[in-house]
C-alpha positions as CSV (number, residue, x, y, z in Angstrom):
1,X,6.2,14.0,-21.9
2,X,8.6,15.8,-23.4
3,X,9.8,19.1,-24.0
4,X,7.5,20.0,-27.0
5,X,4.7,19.1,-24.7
6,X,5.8,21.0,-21.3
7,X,7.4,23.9,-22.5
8,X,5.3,27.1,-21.0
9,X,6.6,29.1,-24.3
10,X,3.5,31.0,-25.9
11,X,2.8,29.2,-29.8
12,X,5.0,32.5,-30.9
13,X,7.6,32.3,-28.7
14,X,7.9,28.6,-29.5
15,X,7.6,29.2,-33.5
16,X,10.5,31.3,-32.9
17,X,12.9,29.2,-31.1
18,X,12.3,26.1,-33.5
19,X,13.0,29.0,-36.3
20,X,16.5,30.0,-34.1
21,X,17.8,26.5,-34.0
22,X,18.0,26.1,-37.7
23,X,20.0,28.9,-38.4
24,X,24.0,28.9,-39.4
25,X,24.7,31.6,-36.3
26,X,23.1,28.3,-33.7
27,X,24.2,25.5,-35.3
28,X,28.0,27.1,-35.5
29,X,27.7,28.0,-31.6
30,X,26.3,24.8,-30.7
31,X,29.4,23.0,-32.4
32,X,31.8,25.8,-30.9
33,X,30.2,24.6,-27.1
34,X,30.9,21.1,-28.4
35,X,33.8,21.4,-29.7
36,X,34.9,23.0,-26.2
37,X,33.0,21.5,-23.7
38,X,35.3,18.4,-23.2
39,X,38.6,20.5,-23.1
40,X,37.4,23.4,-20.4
41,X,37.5,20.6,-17.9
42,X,41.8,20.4,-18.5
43,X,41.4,23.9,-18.4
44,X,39.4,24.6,-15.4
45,X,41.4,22.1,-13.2
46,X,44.4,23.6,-14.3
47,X,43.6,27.1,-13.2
48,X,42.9,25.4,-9.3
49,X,40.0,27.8,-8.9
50,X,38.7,25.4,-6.2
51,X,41.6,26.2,-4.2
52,X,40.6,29.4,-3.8
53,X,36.7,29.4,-2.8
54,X,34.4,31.3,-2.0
55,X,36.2,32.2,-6.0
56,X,33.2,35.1,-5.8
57,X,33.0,35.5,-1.9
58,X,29.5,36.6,-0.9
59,X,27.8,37.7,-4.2
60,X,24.7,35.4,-4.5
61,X,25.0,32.5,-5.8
62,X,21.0,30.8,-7.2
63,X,21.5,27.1,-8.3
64,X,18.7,25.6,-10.3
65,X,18.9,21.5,-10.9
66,X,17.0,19.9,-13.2
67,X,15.8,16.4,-12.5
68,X,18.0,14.6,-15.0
69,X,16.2,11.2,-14.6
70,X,13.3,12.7,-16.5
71,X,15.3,13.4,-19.5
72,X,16.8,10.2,-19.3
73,X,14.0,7.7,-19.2
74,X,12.0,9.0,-21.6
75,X,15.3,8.8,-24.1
76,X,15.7,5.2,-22.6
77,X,12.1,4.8,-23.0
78,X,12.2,5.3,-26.5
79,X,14.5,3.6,-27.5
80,X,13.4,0.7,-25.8
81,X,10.4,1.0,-27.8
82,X,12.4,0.9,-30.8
83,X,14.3,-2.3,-29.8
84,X,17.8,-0.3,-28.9
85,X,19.8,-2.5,-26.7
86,X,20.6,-5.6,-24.9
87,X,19.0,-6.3,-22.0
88,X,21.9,-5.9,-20.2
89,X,22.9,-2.3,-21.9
90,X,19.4,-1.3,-20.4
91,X,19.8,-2.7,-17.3
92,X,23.0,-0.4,-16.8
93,X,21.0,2.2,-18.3
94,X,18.5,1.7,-15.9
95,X,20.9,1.8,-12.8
96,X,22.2,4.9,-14.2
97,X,18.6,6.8,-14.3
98,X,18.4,5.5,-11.0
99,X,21.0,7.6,-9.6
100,X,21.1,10.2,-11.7
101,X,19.0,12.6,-9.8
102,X,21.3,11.7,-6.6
103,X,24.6,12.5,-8.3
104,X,23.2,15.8,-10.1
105,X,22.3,17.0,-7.0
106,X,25.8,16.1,-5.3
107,X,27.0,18.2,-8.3
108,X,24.9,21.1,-8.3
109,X,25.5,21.7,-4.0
110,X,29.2,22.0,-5.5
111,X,27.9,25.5,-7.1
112,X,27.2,26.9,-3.5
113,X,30.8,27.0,-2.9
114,X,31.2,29.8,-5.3
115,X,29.9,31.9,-3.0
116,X,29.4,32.5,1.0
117,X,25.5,33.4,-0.2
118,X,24.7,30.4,-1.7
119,X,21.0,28.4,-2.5
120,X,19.9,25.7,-4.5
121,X,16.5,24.7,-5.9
122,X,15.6,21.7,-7.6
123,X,13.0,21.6,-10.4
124,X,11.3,18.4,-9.9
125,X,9.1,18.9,-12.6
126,X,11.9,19.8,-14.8
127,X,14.8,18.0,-17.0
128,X,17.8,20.5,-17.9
129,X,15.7,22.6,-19.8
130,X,13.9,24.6,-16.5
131,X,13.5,27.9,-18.1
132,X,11.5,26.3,-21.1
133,X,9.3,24.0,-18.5
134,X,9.3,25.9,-15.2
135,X,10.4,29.3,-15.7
136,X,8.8,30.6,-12.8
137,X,11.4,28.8,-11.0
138,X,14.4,31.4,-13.1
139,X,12.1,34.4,-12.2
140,X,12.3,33.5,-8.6
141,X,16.3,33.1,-8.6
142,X,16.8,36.5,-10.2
143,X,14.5,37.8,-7.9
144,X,16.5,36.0,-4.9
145,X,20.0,37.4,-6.2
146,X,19.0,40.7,-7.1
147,X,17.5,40.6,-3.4
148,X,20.6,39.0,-1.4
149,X,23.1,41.1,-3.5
150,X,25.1,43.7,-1.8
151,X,26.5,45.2,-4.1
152,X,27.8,44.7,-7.4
């Protein structure tokens, strides 16, 4: 388990992504998306966009969820096997990897509201990286919004 092990990248395309990640240009965006991430909710909720849905009325929305849980436990499964934690720590860990997938997916049916032409899919075989483990699943959205589109 893991993503080195279910990616569906071809040994090149794979070579090339580990190669991407240890440039300057990724590591400064990734710290920019850190950096950011936390603030944009202030910024978001200021702006009341929710008051004002559908906020892109009927072009298609495709939402994709990843089954969080399966990212989660094997982190938790790992560092269980390296000792991390009390047994309480993992016991709320647990719980949480319990309802992950639940609350992910109350989140992600938040998405559809962008839009009056809304759907959402759920990658069961997938963490949060479904384009590196099930990218079939991305081919079939773009498919589905270039399809449900009505003009752009």
């Amino acid at each position: 388990m893991g993503i080195e092990a279910e990616h569906k990248l071809t040994q090149e395309e794979w070579d090339a992504l580990l190669r991407e990640k240890t440039t300057e240009k990724f590591k400064l965006q990734g710290k920019k998306e850190n950096d950011e991430y936390a603030p944009s909710f202030r910024t978001l909720r200021n702006k009341e966009l929710g008051k004002r849905q559908p906020l892109i009325g009927d072009k298609p929305v495709y939402v994709i969820g990843g089954m969080r849980s399966r990212d989660w436990s094997g982190i938790y499964n790992a560092g269980v096997e390296k000792g991390n934690g009390t047994e309480e720590q993992r016991s709320n860990v647990r719980e949480l990897i319990r309802i992950a997938d639940k609350t992910n997916e109350g989140l992600m049916k938040e998405f559809l509201k962008l839009s009056t032409k809304g759907k959402l899919v759920f990658a069961h075989q997938s963490g949060h990286f479904v384009q590196l483990t099930q990218p079939d699943i991305v081919v079939d959205g773009v498919k589905w919004v270039l399809d449900n589109r009505s003009s752009f």
